[in-house]
C-alpha positions as a printed Julia matrix, in Angstrom:
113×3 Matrix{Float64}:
 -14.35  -15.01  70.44
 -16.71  -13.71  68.11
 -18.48  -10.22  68.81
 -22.0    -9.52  68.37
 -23.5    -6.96  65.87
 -26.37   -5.52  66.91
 -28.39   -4.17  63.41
 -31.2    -1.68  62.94
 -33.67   -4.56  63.36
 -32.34   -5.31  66.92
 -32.78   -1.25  67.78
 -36.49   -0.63  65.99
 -37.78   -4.02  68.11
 -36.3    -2.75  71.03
 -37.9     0.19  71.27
 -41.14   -1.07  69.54
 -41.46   -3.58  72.66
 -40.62   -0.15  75.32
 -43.34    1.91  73.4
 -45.82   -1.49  73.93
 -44.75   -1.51  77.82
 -45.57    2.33  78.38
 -48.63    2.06  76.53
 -50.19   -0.48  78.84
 -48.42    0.79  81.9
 -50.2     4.02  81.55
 -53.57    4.7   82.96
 -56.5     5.59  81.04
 -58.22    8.8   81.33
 -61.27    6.75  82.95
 -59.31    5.72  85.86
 -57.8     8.84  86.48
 -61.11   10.54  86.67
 -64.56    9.94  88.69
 -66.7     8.71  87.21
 -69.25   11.23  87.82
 -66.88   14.08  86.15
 -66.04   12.21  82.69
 -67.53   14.4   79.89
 -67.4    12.99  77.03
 -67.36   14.86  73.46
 -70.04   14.08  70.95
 -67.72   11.65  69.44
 -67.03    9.41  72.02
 -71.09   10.01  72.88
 -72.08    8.66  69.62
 -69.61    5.82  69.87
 -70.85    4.76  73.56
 -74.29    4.89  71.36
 -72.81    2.62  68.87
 -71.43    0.43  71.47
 -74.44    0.36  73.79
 -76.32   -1.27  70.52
 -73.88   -4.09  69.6
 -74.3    -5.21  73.09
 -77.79   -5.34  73.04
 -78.27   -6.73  70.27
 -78.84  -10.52  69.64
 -76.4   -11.1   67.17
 -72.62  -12.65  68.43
 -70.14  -10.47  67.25
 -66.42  -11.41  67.02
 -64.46   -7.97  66.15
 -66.18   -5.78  68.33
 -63.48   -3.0   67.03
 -64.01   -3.62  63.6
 -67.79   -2.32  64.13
 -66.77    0.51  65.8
 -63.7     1.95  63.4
 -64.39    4.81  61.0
 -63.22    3.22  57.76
 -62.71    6.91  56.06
 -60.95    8.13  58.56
 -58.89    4.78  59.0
 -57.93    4.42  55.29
 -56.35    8.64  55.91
 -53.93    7.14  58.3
 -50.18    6.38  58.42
 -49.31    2.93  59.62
 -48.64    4.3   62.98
 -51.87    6.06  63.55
 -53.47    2.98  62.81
 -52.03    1.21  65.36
 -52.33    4.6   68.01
 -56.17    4.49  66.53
 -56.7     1.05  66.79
 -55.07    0.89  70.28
 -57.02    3.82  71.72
 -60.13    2.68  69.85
 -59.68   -0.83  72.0
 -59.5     1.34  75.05
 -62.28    3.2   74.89
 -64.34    0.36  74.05
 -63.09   -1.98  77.16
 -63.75    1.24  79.06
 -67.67    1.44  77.54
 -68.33   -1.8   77.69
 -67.8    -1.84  81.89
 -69.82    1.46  81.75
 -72.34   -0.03  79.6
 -72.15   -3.4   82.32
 -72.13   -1.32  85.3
 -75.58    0.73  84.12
 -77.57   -2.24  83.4
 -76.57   -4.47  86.37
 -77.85   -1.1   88.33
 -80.96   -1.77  86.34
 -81.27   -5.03  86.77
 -80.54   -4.31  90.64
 -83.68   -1.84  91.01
 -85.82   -3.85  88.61
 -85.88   -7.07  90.91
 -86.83   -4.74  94.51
């Protein structure tokens, strides 16, 4: 019988796919925290800014995350802190966007009284 090698491919996929699992098992700071107590820095103000435009706006927009990314910044990166920018980037955008949903169906709630 024939034994299995396992290579370096076998070990760096393996633990690509148990850094993937933790990442999503994890909580964001947004659920941890009220909603009334978030503070957010003037960066992630100025992005809610950003994001609170797209979705007003008329125009259909398929990368929602490619809008949002700060290309200098980006381009500085290693290939991992793209991805760890990219993934928290995703984050705090699903995390605006509900914010963003949740104001203006409030609005739309006291508008139609």
């Amino acid at each position: 019988m024939r034994r299995k090698v396992k290579g370096r491919l076998y070990f760096l996929a393996r633990d690509a796919k148990s850094r993937m699992r933790n990442y999503y098992k994890e909580k964001s700071v947004f659920e941890q925290i009220p909603y009334s107590k978030v503070r957010f820095t003037v960066y992630d103000q100025e992005l809610y800014e950003r994001v609170c435009k797209m979705l007003s706006s008329d125009r259909i927009i398929i990368n929602p995350i490619k809008e949002l990314i700060d290309n200098k910044y980006y381009n500085s990166l290693s290939l991992e802190g793209k991805q760890k920018y990219i993934f928290d980037l995703s984050e705090k955008y699903k995390e605006m966007k509900s914010r963003y949903e949740r104001e203006h169906s409030t609005l739309k709630n006291v508008s139609n009284i």
